[in-house]
Structures are given as C-alpha cells and as structure tokens.
GUMARVO-746870 format. One record per residue (C-alpha): x, y, z; residue number from 0. Coordinates in Angstrom, 3 decimals. Layout:
<nodes>
        x        y        z   i
        X        Y        Z NUM
...
</nodes>
This chain:
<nodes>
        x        y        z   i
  -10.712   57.265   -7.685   0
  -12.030   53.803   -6.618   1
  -10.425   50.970   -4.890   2
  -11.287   47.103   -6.320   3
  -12.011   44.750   -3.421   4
  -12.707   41.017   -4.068   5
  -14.954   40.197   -0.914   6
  -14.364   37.028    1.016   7
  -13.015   34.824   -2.026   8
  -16.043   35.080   -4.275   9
  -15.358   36.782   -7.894  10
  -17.274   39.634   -7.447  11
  -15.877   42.576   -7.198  12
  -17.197   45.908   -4.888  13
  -16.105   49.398   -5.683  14
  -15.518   51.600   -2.555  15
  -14.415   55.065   -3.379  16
  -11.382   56.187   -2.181  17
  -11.071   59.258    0.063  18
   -7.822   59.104    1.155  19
   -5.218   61.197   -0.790  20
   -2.296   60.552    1.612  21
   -0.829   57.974   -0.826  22
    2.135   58.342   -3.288  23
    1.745   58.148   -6.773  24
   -2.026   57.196   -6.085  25
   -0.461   53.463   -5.315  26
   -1.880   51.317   -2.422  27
    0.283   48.461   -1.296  28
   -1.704   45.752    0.705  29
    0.075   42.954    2.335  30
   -1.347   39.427    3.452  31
   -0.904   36.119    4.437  32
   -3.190   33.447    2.335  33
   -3.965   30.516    3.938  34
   -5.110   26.992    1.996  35
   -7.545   24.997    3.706  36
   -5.325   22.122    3.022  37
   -1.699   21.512    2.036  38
   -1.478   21.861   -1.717  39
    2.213   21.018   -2.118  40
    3.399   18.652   -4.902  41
    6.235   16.562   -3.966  42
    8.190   14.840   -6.645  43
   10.030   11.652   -5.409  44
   14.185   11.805   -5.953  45
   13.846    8.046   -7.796  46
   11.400    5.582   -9.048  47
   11.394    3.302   -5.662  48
   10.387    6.514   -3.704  49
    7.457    7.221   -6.550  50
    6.381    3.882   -6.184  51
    6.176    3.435   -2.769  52
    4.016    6.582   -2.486  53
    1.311    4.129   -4.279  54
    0.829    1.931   -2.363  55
   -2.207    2.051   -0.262  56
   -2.952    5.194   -1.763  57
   -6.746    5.854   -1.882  58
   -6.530    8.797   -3.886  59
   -4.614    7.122   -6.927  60
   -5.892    3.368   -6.026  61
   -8.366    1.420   -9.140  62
   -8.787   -1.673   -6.620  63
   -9.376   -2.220   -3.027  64
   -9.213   -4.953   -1.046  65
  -11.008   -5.844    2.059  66
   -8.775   -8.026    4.262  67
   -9.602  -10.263    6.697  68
  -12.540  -11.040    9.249  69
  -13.086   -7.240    9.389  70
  -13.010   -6.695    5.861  71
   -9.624   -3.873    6.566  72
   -9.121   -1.900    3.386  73
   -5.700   -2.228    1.312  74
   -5.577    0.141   -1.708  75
   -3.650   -0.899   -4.816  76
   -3.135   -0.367   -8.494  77
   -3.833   -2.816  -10.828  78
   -1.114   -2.532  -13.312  79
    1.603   -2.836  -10.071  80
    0.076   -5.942   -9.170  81
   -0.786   -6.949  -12.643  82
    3.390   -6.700  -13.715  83
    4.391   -8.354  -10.264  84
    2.406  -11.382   -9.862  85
    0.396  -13.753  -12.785  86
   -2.545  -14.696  -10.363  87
   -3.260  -10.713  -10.391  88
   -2.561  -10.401  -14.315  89
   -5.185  -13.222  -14.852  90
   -7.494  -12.098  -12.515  91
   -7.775   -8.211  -13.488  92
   -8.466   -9.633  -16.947  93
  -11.168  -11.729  -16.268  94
  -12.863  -10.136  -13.538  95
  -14.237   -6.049  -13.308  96
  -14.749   -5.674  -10.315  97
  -12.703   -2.598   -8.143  98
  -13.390   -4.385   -4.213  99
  -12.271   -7.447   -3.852 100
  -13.524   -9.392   -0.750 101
  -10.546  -11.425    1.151 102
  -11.536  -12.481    4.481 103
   -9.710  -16.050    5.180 104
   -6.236  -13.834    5.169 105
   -4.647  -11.781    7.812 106
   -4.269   -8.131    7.133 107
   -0.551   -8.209    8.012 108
    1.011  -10.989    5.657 109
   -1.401   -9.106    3.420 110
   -0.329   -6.033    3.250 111
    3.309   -7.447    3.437 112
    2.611   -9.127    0.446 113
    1.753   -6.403   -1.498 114
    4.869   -4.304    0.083 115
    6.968   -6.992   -1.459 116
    4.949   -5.754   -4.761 117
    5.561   -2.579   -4.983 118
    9.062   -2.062   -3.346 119
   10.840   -5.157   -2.937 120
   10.538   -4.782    0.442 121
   12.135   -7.718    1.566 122
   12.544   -7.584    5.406 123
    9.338   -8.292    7.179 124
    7.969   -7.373   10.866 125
    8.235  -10.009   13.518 126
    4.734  -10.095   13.956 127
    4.110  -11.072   10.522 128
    3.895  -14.972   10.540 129
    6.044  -16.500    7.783 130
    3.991  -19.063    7.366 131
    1.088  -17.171    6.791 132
    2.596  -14.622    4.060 133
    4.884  -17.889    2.146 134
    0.853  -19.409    1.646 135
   -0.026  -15.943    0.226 136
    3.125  -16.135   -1.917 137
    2.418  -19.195   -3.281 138
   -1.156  -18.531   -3.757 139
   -0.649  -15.327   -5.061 140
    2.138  -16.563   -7.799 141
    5.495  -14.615   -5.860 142
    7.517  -16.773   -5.279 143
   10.510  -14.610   -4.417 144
    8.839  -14.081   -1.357 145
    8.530  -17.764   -0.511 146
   12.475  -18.487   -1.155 147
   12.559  -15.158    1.445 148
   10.880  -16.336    4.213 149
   11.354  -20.379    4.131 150
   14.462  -19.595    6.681 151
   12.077  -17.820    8.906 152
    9.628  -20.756    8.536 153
   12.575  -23.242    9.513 154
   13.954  -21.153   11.908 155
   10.509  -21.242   14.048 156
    9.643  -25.178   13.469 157
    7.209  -26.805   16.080 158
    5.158  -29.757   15.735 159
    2.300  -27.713   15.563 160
    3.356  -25.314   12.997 161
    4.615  -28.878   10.302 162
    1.244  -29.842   10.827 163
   -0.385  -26.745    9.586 164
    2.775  -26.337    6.675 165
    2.042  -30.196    5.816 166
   -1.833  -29.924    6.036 167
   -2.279  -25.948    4.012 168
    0.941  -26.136    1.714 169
   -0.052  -28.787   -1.004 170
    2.901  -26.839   -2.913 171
    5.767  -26.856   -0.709 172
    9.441  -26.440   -2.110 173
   11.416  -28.951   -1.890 174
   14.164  -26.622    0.599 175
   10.901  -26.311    2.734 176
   10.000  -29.896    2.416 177
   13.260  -31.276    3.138 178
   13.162  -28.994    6.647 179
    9.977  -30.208    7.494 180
   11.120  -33.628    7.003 181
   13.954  -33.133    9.024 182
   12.307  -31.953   11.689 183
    9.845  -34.822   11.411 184
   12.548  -37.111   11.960 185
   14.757  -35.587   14.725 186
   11.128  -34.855   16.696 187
    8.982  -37.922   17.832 188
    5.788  -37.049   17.909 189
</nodes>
C-alpha cells in the first residue's frame, strides 16, 4: 500500500509506502489548516451605489490615472464613469489615448472631491476642501451640479480677498454667485 503526498504545493506527487497497518478500513484521515498568501474573498456590494463606490480610485480596475497637483498624487478612475458624468471627460476620452493624465495647477482635494461627486453623488464635502477651488473644477470640468452645491459655501466664506480671486479665475460665474459677489462688493468698501 502507498500513501500520495503532494510536497510543498508543487504538482508532483511522491509515493511513500505505507507501513502502518493500525488504520481502519485502510483509510487515513489528515486534517489541516490552508493558508492564502493573501485574502481571496469576493465581496458583492448589497446595491449599485456600494458597487460603484468600490471604483473609485481603484488601481486594480482603473483604465486612467491622473496625477494631481504639484506632486503629481495619483487618482485612479474609469473612463466610462467619468465619460457618462461629465461632457469635458466624454470629449476628451474620445479625442485623446492616453491612460495618465498630467494635472498639476489643481489641488488633490477638490480633485478627488470632484470625482467623488462622479461616482457617488457624494454631495457633502470636507471642510478642508475649498469651495472655491472644487466650483472652478466644476465648471471646468462641465458638473455643474456641483457648482449650484457649493455656491452657499462660497457665499458663506466671502472676503475681499477670496471676490478677487472668484472675479479674477471665474470668467463663468452664475448669476446666484455673481449677484453674492456683487453684494458683497457693495456692502464692503474696499
């Protein structure tokens, strides 16, 4: 009688006789505990929204990348999503190959709020996340949901310095936002 041993994972198999009679029914019963070098599991999201927001920044799944910022800070992202969600994306992913995308005059965090926004309507953004900032993403980036969204924010935070920058980088203002800025203009000497 022989015994079949499969030797440290490969697929080659050893015979080793087998002495030992003291056995039942010639049966040998081995117990172990197989360990993965890494986590295997599938998980399967309860809705669409939960799927989704898996995606994003996902490097495995990812078919674009985009380097944010001074220090070029990856963001991973799907073309389709961003394709469906915004018209500046549809036109560019059909004009233009490329996978990375180079955007280093934007800050990673209205950034990557933006593209939250994209994939799961997130609509409540971080304090540290100037509205300004991500509403002249918005506007460049054709979503303008998320400029109606943060316009209170931008009103709510008003300086003379900040109308200035509004007035000097927003050559597409709304006419809610201009009318604040206006306002403000007028109550505030400068």
């Amino acid at each position: 009688m022989f015994v079949i041993l499969n030797i440290k994972g490969t697929h080659e198999a050893a015979k080793r006789p087998f002495e030992n009679e003291g056995f039942p029914d010639d049966k040998l019963f081995i117990s172990c505990r197989i360990l993965s070098s890494r986590d295997r599991r599938f998980f399967l999201p309860r809705t669409l929204l939960a799927g989704l927001s898996t995606q994003f920044n996902n490097v495995r799944t990812a078919d674009v990348e985009f380097r944010v910022g001074p220090g070029a800070s990856p963001l991973y992202a799907h073309r389709g999503m961003l394709s469906t969600r915004s018209k500046y994306f549809a036109d560019m992913f059909d004009s233009d190959p490329r996978t990375v995308i180079e955007v280093p005059d934007v800050g990673y965090l209205a950034f990557e709020a933006l593209l939250k926004y994209i994939y799961y309507d997130q609509t409540e953004f971080d304090d540290d996340i100037n509205p300004a900032d991500l509403s002249l993403l918005a506007v460049k980036y054709r979503v303008p949901l998320v400029v109606d969204i943060t316009e209170p924010k931008i009103l709510g935070r008003l300086n003379p310095r900040l109308v200035c920058q509004l007035l000097a980088t927003h050559s597409h203002v709304s006419s809610t936002l201009k009318d604040g800025l206006i306002e403000y203009i007028s109550q505030k000497k400068f």
